[in-house]
VEXSEMI-475042 format. One record per residue (C-alpha): residue in one letter; x, y negated, z. Coordinates in steps of 0.25 Angstrom, whole numbers. Layout:
N
ATOM mardo     X     Y     Z
ATOM     a     X     Y     Z
...
REM end
This chain:
610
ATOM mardo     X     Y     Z
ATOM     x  -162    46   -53
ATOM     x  -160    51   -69
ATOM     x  -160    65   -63
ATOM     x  -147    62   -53
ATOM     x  -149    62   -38
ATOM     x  -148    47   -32
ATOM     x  -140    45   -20
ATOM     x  -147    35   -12
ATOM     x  -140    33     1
ATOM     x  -124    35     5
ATOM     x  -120    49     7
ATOM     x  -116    44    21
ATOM     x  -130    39    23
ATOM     x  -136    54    20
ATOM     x  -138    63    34
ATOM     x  -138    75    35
ATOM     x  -152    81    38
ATOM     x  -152    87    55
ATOM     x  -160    99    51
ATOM     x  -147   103    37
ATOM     x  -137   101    51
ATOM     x  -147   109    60
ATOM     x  -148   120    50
ATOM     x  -132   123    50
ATOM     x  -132   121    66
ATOM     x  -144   132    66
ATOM     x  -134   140    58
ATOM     x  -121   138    67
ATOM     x  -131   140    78
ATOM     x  -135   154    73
ATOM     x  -121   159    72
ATOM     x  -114   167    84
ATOM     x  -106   160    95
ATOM     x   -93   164    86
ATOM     x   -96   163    74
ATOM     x  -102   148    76
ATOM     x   -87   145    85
ATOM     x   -80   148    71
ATOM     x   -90   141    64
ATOM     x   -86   128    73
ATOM     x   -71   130    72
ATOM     x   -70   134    59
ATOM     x   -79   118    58
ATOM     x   -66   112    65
ATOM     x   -56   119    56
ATOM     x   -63   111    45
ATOM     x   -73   111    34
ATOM     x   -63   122    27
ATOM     x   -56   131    38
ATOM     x   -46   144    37
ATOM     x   -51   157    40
ATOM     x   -36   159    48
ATOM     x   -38   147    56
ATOM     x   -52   149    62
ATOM     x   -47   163    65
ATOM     x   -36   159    72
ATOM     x   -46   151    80
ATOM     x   -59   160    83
ATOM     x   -46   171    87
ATOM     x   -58   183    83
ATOM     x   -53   185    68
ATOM     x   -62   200    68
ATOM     x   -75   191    70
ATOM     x   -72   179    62
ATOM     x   -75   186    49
ATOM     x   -89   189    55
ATOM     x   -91   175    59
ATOM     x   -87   169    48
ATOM     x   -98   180    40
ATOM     x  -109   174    49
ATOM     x  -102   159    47
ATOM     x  -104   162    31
ATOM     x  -118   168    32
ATOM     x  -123   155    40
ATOM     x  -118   146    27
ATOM     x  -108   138    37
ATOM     x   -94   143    31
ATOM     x   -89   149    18
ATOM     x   -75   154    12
ATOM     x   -70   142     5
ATOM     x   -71   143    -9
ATOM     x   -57   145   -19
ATOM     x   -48   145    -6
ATOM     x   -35   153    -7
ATOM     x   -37   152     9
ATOM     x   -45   161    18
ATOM     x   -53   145    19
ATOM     x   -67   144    23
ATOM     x   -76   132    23
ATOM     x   -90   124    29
ATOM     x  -101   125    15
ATOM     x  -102   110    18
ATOM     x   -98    98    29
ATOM     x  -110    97    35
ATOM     x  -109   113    40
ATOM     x   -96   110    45
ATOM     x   -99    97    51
ATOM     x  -110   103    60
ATOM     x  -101   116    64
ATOM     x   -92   106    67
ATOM     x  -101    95    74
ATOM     x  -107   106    83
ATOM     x   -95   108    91
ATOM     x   -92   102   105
ATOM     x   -82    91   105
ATOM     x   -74    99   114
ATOM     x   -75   112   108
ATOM     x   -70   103    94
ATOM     x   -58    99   102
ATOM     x   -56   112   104
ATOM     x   -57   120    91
ATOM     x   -50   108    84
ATOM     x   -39   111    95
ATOM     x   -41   126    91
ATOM     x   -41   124    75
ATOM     x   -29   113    76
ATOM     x   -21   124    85
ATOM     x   -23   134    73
ATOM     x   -19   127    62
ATOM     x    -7   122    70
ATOM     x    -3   138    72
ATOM     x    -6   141    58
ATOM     x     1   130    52
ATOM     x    12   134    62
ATOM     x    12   148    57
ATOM     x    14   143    43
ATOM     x    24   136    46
ATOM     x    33   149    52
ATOM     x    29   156    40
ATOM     x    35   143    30
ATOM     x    46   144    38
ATOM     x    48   160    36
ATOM     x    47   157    21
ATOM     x    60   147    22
ATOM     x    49   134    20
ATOM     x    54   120    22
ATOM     x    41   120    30
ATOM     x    43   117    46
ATOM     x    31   118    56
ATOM     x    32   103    57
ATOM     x    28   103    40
ATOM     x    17   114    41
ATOM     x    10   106    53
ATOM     x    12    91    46
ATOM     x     7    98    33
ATOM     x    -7   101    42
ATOM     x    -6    90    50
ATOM     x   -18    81    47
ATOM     x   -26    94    49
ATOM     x   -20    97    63
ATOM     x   -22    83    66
ATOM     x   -36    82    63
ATOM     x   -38    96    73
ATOM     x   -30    90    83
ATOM     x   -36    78    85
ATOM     x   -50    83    86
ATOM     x   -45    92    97
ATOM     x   -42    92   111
ATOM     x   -26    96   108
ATOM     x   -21    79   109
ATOM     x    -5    83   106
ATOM     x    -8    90    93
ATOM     x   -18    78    89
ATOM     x    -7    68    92
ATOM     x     3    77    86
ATOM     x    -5    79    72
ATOM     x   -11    67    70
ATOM     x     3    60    71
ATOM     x     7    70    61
ATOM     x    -4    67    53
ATOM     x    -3    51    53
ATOM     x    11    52    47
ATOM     x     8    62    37
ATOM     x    -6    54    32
ATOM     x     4    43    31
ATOM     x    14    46    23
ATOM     x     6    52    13
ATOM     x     0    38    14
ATOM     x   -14    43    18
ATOM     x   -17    32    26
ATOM     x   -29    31    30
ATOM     x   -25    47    36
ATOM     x   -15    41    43
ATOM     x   -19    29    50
ATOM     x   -32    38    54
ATOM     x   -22    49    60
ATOM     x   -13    37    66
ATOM     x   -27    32    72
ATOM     x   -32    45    80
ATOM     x   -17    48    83
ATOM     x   -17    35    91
ATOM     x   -28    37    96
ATOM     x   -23    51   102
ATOM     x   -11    45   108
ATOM     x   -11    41   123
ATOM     x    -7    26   125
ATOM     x     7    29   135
ATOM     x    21    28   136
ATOM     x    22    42   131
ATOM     x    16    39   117
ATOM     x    18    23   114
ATOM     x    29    26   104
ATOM     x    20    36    96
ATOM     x     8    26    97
ATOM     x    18    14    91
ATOM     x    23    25    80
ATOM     x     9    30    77
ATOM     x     4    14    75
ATOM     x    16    12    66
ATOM     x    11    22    57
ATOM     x    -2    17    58
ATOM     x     0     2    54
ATOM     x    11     8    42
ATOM     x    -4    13    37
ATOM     x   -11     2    39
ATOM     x    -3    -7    31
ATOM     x    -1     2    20
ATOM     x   -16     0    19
ATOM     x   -17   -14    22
ATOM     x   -25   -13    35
ATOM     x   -17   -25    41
ATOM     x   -26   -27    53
ATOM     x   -25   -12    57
ATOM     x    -9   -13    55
ATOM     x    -9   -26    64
ATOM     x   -15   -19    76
ATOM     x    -5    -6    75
ATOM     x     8   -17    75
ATOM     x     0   -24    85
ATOM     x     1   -10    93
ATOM     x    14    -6    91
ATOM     x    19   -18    95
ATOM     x    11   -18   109
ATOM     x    15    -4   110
ATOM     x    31   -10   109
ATOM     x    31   -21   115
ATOM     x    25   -12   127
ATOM     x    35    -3   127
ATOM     x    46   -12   125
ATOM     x    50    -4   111
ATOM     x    56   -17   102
ATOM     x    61    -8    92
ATOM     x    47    -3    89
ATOM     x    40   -16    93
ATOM     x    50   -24    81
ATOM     x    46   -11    72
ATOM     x    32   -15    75
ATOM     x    33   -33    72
ATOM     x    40   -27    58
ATOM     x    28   -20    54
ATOM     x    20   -33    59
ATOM     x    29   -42    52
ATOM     x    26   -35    39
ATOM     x     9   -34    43
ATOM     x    11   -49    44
ATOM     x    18   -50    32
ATOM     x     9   -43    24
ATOM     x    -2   -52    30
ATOM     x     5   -65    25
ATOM     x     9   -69    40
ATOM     x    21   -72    38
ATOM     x    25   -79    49
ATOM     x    20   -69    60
ATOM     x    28   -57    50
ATOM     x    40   -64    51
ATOM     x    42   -66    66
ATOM     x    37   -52    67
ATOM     x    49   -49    57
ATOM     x    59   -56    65
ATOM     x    56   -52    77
ATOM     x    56   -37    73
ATOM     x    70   -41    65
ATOM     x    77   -47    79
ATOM     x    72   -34    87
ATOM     x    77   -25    77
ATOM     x    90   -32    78
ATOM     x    92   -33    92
ATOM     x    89   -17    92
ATOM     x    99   -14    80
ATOM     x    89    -8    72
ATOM     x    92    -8    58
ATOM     x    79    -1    52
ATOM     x    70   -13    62
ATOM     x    80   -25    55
ATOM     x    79   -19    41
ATOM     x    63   -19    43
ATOM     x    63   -34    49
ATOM     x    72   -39    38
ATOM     x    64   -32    27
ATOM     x    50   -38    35
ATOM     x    56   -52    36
ATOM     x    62   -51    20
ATOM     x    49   -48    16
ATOM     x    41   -57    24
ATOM     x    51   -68    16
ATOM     x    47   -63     2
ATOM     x    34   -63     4
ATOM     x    36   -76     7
ATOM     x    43   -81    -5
ATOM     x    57   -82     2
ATOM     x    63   -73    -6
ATOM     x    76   -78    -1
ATOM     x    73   -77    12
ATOM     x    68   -62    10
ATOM     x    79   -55     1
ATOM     x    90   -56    13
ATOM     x    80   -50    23
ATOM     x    79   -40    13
ATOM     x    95   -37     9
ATOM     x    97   -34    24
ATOM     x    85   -27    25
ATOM     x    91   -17    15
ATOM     x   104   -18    20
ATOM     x   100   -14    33
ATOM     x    92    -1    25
ATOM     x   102     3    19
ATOM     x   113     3    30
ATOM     x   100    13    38
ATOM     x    96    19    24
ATOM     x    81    14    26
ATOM     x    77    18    11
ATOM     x    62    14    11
ATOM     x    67     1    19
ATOM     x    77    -2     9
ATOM     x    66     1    -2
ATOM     x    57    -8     3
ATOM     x    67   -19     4
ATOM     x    72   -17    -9
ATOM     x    58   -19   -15
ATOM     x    58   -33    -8
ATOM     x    70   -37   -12
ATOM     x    66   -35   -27
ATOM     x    53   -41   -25
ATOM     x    61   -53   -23
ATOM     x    69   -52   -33
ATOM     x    55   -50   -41
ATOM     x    48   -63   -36
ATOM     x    61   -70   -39
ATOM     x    62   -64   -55
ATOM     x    73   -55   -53
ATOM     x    66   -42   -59
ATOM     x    78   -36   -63
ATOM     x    82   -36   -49
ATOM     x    68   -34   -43
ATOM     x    67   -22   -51
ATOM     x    81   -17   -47
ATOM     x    74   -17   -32
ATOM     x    63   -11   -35
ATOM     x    68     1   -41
ATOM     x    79     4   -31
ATOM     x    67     2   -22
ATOM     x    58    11   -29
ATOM     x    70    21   -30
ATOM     x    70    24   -17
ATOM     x    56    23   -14
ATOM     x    58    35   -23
ATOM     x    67    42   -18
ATOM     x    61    42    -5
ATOM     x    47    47   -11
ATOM     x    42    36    -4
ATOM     x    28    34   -15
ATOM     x    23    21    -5
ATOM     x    35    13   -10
ATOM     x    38    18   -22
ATOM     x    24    13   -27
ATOM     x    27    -2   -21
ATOM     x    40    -2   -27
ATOM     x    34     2   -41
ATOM     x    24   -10   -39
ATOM     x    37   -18   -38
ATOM     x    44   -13   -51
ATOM     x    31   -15   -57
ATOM     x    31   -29   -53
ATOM     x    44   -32   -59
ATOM     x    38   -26   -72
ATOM     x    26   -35   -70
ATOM     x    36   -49   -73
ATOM     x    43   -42   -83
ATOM     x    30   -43   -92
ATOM     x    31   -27   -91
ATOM     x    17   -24   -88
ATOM     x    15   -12   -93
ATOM     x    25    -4   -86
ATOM     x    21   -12   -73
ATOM     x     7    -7   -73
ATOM     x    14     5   -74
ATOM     x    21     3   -60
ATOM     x     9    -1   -55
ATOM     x    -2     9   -58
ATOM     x     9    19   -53
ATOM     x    13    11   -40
ATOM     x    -2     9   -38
ATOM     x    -6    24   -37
ATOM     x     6    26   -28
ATOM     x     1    15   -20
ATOM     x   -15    20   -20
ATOM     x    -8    34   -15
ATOM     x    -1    30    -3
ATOM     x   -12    20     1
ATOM     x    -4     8     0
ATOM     x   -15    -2    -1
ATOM     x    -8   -15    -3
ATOM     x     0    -9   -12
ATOM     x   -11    -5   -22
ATOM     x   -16   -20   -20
ATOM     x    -2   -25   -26
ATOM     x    -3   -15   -36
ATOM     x   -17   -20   -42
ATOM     x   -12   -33   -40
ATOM     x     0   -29   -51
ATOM     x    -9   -21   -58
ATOM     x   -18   -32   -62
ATOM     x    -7   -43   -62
ATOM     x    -2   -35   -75
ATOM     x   -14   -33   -80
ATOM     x   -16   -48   -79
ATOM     x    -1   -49   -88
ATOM     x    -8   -38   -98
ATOM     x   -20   -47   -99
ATOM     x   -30   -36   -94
ATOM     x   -37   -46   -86
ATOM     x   -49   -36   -82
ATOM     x   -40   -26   -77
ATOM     x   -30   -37   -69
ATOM     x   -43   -40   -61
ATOM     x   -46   -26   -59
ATOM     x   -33   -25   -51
ATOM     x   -32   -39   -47
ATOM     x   -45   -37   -38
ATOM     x   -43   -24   -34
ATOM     x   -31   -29   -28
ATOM     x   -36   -42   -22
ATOM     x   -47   -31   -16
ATOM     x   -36   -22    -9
ATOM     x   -28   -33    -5
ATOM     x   -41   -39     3
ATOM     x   -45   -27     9
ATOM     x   -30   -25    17
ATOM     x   -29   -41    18
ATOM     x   -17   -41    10
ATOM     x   -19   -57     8
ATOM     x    -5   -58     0
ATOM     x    -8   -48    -8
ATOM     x   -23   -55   -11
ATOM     x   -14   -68   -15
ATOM     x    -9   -60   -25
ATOM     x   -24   -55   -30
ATOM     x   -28   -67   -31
ATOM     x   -17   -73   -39
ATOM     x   -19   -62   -50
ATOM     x   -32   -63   -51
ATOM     x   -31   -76   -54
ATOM     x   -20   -74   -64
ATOM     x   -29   -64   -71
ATOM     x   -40   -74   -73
ATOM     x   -30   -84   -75
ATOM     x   -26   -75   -90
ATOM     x   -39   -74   -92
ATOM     x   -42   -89   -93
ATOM     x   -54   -88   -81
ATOM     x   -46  -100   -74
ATOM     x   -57  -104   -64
ATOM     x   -56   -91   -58
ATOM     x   -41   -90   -61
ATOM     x   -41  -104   -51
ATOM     x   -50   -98   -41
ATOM     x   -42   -85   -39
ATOM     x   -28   -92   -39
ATOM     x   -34  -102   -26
ATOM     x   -36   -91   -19
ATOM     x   -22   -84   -23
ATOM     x   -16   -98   -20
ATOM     x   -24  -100    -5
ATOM     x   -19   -87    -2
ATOM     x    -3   -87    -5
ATOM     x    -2  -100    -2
ATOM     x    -7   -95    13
ATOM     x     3   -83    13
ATOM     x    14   -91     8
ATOM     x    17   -84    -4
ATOM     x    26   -96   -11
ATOM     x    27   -89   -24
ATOM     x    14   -85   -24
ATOM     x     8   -96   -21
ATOM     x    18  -104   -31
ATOM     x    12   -94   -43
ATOM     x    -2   -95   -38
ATOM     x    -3  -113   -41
ATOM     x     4  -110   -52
ATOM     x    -6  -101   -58
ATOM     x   -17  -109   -51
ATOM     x   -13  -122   -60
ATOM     x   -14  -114   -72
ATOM     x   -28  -109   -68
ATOM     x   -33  -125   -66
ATOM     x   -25  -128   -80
ATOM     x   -35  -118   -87
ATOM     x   -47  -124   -81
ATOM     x   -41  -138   -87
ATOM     x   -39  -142   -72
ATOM     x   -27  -148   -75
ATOM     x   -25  -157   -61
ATOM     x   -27  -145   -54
ATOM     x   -16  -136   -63
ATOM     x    -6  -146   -60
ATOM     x    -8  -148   -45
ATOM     x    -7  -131   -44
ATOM     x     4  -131   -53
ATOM     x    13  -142   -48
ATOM     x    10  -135   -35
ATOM     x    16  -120   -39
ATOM     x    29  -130   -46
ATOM     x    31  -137   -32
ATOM     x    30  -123   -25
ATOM     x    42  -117   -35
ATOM     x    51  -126   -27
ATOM     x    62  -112   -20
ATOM     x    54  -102   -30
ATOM     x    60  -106   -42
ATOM     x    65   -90   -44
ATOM     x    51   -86   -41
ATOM     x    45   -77   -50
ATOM     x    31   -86   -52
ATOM     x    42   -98   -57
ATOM     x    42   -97   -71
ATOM     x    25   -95   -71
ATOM     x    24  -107   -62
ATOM     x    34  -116   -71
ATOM     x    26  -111   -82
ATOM     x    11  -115   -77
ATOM     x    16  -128   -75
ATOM     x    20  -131   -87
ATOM     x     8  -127   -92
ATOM     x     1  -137   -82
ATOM     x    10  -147   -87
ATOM     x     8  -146  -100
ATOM     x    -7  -147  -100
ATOM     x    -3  -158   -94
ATOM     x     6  -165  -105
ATOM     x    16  -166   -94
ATOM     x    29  -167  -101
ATOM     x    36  -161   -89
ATOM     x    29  -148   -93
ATOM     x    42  -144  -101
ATOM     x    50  -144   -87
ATOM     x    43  -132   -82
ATOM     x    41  -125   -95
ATOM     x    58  -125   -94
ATOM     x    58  -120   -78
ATOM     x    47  -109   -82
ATOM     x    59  -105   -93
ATOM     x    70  -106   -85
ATOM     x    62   -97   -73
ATOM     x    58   -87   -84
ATOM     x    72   -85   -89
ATOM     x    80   -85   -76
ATOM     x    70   -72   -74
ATOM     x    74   -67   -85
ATOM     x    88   -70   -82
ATOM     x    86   -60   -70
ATOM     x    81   -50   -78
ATOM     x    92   -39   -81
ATOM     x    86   -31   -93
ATOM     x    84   -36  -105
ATOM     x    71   -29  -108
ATOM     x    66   -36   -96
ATOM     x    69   -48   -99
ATOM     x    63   -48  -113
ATOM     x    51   -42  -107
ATOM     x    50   -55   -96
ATOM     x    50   -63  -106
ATOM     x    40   -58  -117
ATOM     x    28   -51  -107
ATOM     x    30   -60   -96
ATOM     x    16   -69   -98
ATOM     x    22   -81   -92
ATOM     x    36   -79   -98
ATOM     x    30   -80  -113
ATOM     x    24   -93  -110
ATOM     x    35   -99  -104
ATOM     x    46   -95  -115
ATOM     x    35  -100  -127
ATOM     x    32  -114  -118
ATOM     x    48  -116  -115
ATOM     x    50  -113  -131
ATOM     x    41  -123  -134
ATOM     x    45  -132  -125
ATOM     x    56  -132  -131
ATOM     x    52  -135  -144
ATOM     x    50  -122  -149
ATOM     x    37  -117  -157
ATOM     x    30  -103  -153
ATOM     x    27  -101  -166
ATOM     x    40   -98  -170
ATOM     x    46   -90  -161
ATOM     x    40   -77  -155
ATOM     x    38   -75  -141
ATOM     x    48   -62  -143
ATOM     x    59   -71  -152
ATOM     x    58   -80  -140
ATOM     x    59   -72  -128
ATOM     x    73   -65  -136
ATOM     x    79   -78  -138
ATOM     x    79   -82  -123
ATOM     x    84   -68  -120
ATOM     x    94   -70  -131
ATOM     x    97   -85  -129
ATOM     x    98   -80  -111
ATOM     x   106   -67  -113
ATOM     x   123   -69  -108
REM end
């Protein structure tokens, strides 16, 4: 069409014609019995192969060169182009495909065998000559550097030891250059290779605990359940407590995750009393960090910060850095959801440090989100995207799914603050997608909630209401206290703009009634604020009250705040903080119209300072 060519079916719809695949089979056919074997292991080798390892595998280097002549004249190889290598390569896939489909299943055990033995030797012989140079290089490196290519020999093969041997290799490599879809698929066929007997249980336990790490970072929770549910079995069969409370940790935080909070925390607990009866520190300090987290998903931040002190105590006594890392980060997202941000932010960067130091990119990316976070309710939003956009690439490269969904979720809730509405939703739904496809239903709460914040500032109320009933169905079912408390309160606010005001007050009063134990929440100055708002549409004359508690919650934030510049910045960017400090001034008697919202802010820092 307009002198283009159309494609009009899926390219994995088009088949290749039988007489395009009997021409090249009449062209192998045609070669000598030689000549059409090199042909056939040089297909094994791969669609690009080394001259030195065919030769090492047809063992007649004087006719080799006459057999690749005739291979060249018959079109079926060629010298790869550019390569510094003596490399040649297949013209296309489909000649190498059929070379290679023509082989015997039993002779492609055994040339796979052959060409895996050869790359082995050479990578071997490489190896001897690093270490005559004085290279940091040790056999062991050279052979892991290749692994996934030995692998990939061997387990086609017959040689079942050096399949088992490779692909374990290969797993652990795939995974910790987060190449996770590699891995779970070299964790899978290893598994698959290893006999089911006493003599290899442990290894199948290890190889699953790997496996499920995977899952989870992708948020395949179904897939991660069934490995638990199989290291367990294997445990428990074995009579191995230590690694069956290893594997109710990892189940306590699957169910975590998946807002089963009841089944996480008897999982917990029973992997905390078995650690302890067995004096293992590392298990306890997992159990407690579990069980503390479990709490502040909760909203029991009270309950949750001692879990997480001893947790940290016990990491530091055994020097767990990463464990102690990932403690910290709770620990100041406590202090976050509380108001503390100086001492959120003090967390966070010691978490972050040595997330660093350890060159560990997965955490440092979460720990950046955090910071960013803290910037986020310091009105700072411009340095918060930032953190974001940065942690987000980090977080894309490592694979870490429901990570990227937290991210977007940020992403748009700053835009949302910016008034770039458009682009709030962008990210918004492209979260709430992510977090759907891995069933990451807390996570979706959140979604929801922003999405109707988003149309909440740009005055669409209907659909503001709609989006905050389902955030509120959902937290409410999780038992997310504080969310949920934020949610009615936003949800009154939505009714309130559609003039529904029966409705604004029944949500609202609800949120004020669920304040009761949350008074340092974060949400408590927005919640106090929204019903003021209700009640003075109203006419209430109690609406004074809460304009007052909305103050004091703003300022005794602000008292937590250690710099100055912060401070200021709460204050002044802060959406919510502006429309408290202008409705408590006049409140109070005081005109907005003569008084700046600057010359206001700096008379409460001035009037607050010691």
């Amino acid at each position: 069409e307009a002198g283009k060519w159309k494609l009009t079916a899926g390219v994995e719809q088009i088949s290749v014609p039988d007489s395009l695949q009997s021409a090249i089979i009449a062209r192998i056919d045609r070669l000598t019995e030689d000549a059409r074997q090199a042909l056939q292991l040089a297909a094994v080798i791969g669609r690009r192969f080394q001259l030195d390892i065919l030769r090492g595998l047809v063992k007649a280097e004087s006719e080799l060169g006459r057999w690749l002549a005739q291979l060249e004249r018959s079109d079926l190889v060629r010298p790869a182009v550019q390569s510094l290598e003596d490399l040649y390569m297949f013209p296309d896939a489909l000649v190498h495909e059929v070379a290679y489909d023509n082989l015997l299943m039993q002779r492609r055990e055994e040339f796979h065998r052959q060409v895996g033995l050869a790359l082995e030797e050479n990578l071997l012989k490489r190896a001897a000559a690093k270490a005559g140079e004085a290279s940091s290089l040790d056999a062991s490196d050279v052979l892991k550097q290749e692994c996934e290519l030995l692998a990939y020999h061997f387990h086609l093969s017959d040689d079942r030891e050096r399949a088992v041997k490779y692909l374990e290799m290969a797993g652990y490599k795939a995974q910790s250059e987060f190449a996770n879809e590699t891995a779970i698929r070299h964790f899978t066929d290893l598994l698959g290779m290893l006999p089911e007997g006493e003599e290899t249980w442990t290894r199948r336990y290890s190889v699953l605990s790997h496996r499920q790490q995977v899952y989870g970072l992708l948020g395949n929770q179904a897939a991660r359940k069934a490995d638990l549910d199989a290291m367990l079995a294997l445990a428990q069969a074995h009579g191995d407590e230590s690694r069956r409370s290893e594997a109710l940790n990892c189940l306590a935080d699957l169910y975590q995750w998946s807002g089963k909070y009841a089944e996480a925390k008897a999982a917990a607990e029973e992997a905390l009393s078995i650690k302890s009866a067995l004096a293992d520190q590392d298990g306890q300090a997992d159990a407690l960090h579990t069980l503390g987290v479990l709490e502040y998903y909760q909203g029991n931040h009270n309950q949750a910060r001692p879990l997480l002190e001893r947790a940290i105590e016990i990491r530091k006594e055994i020097i767990d850095l990463e464990g102690e890392a990932w403690s910290m980060m709770y620990l100041g997202m406590i202090h976050f959801m509380q108001g503390n941000f100086s001492e959120a932010a003090k967390y966070h960067q010691h978490a972050f440090e040595i997330a660093h130091l350890r060159q560990d990119m997965f955490q440092v990316g979460i720990h950046l989100t955090n910071m960013a976070r803290v910037l986020i309710s310091l009105g700072e939003y411009e340095q918060a995207l930032e953190k974001l956009q940065q942690s987000l690439e980090m977080k894309t490269r490592v694979g870490d799914r429901m990570g990227q969904g937290f991210n977007l979720y940020s992403i748009g809730l700053v835009y949302t603050y910016l008034g770039r509405i458009d682009e709030a939703n962008t990210n918004l739904n492209a979260s709430l997608k992510l977090r759907r496809e891995i069933k990451d239903e807390r996570g979706a709460s959140y979604c929801l909630n922003g999405l109707g914040l988003a149309a909440l500032y740009q005055g669409d109320f209907a659909q503001a209401e709609e989006q905050f009933q389902q955030a509120y169905k959902a937290r409410s079912q999780l038992g997310l206290k504080a969310e949920t408390m934020e949610t009615l309160s936003y949800l009154g606010q939505a009714c309130l703009g559609q003039e529904k005001t029966q409705e604004a007050a029944e949500a609202s009063l609800q949120a004020i009634k669920q304040i009761a134990g949350l008074e340092n929440a974060l949400e408590a100055p927005l919640v106090y604020l929204n019903h003021y708002r209700v009640l003075h549409t109203c006419h209430d004359p109690s609406d004074v009250d809460y304009i007052h508690k909305a103050f004091d919650a703003v300022m005794m934030q602000v008292n937590r705040i250690s710099d100055p510049g912060w401070k200021r910045a709460f204050l002044l960017n802060v959406k919510v903080n502006q429309e408290i400090i202008q409705a408590h001034w006049t409140a109070g008697g005081g005109s907005a119209e003569t008084i700046s919202l600057e010359n206001l802010v700096d008379s409460i820092l001035e009037a607050n300072s010691p």
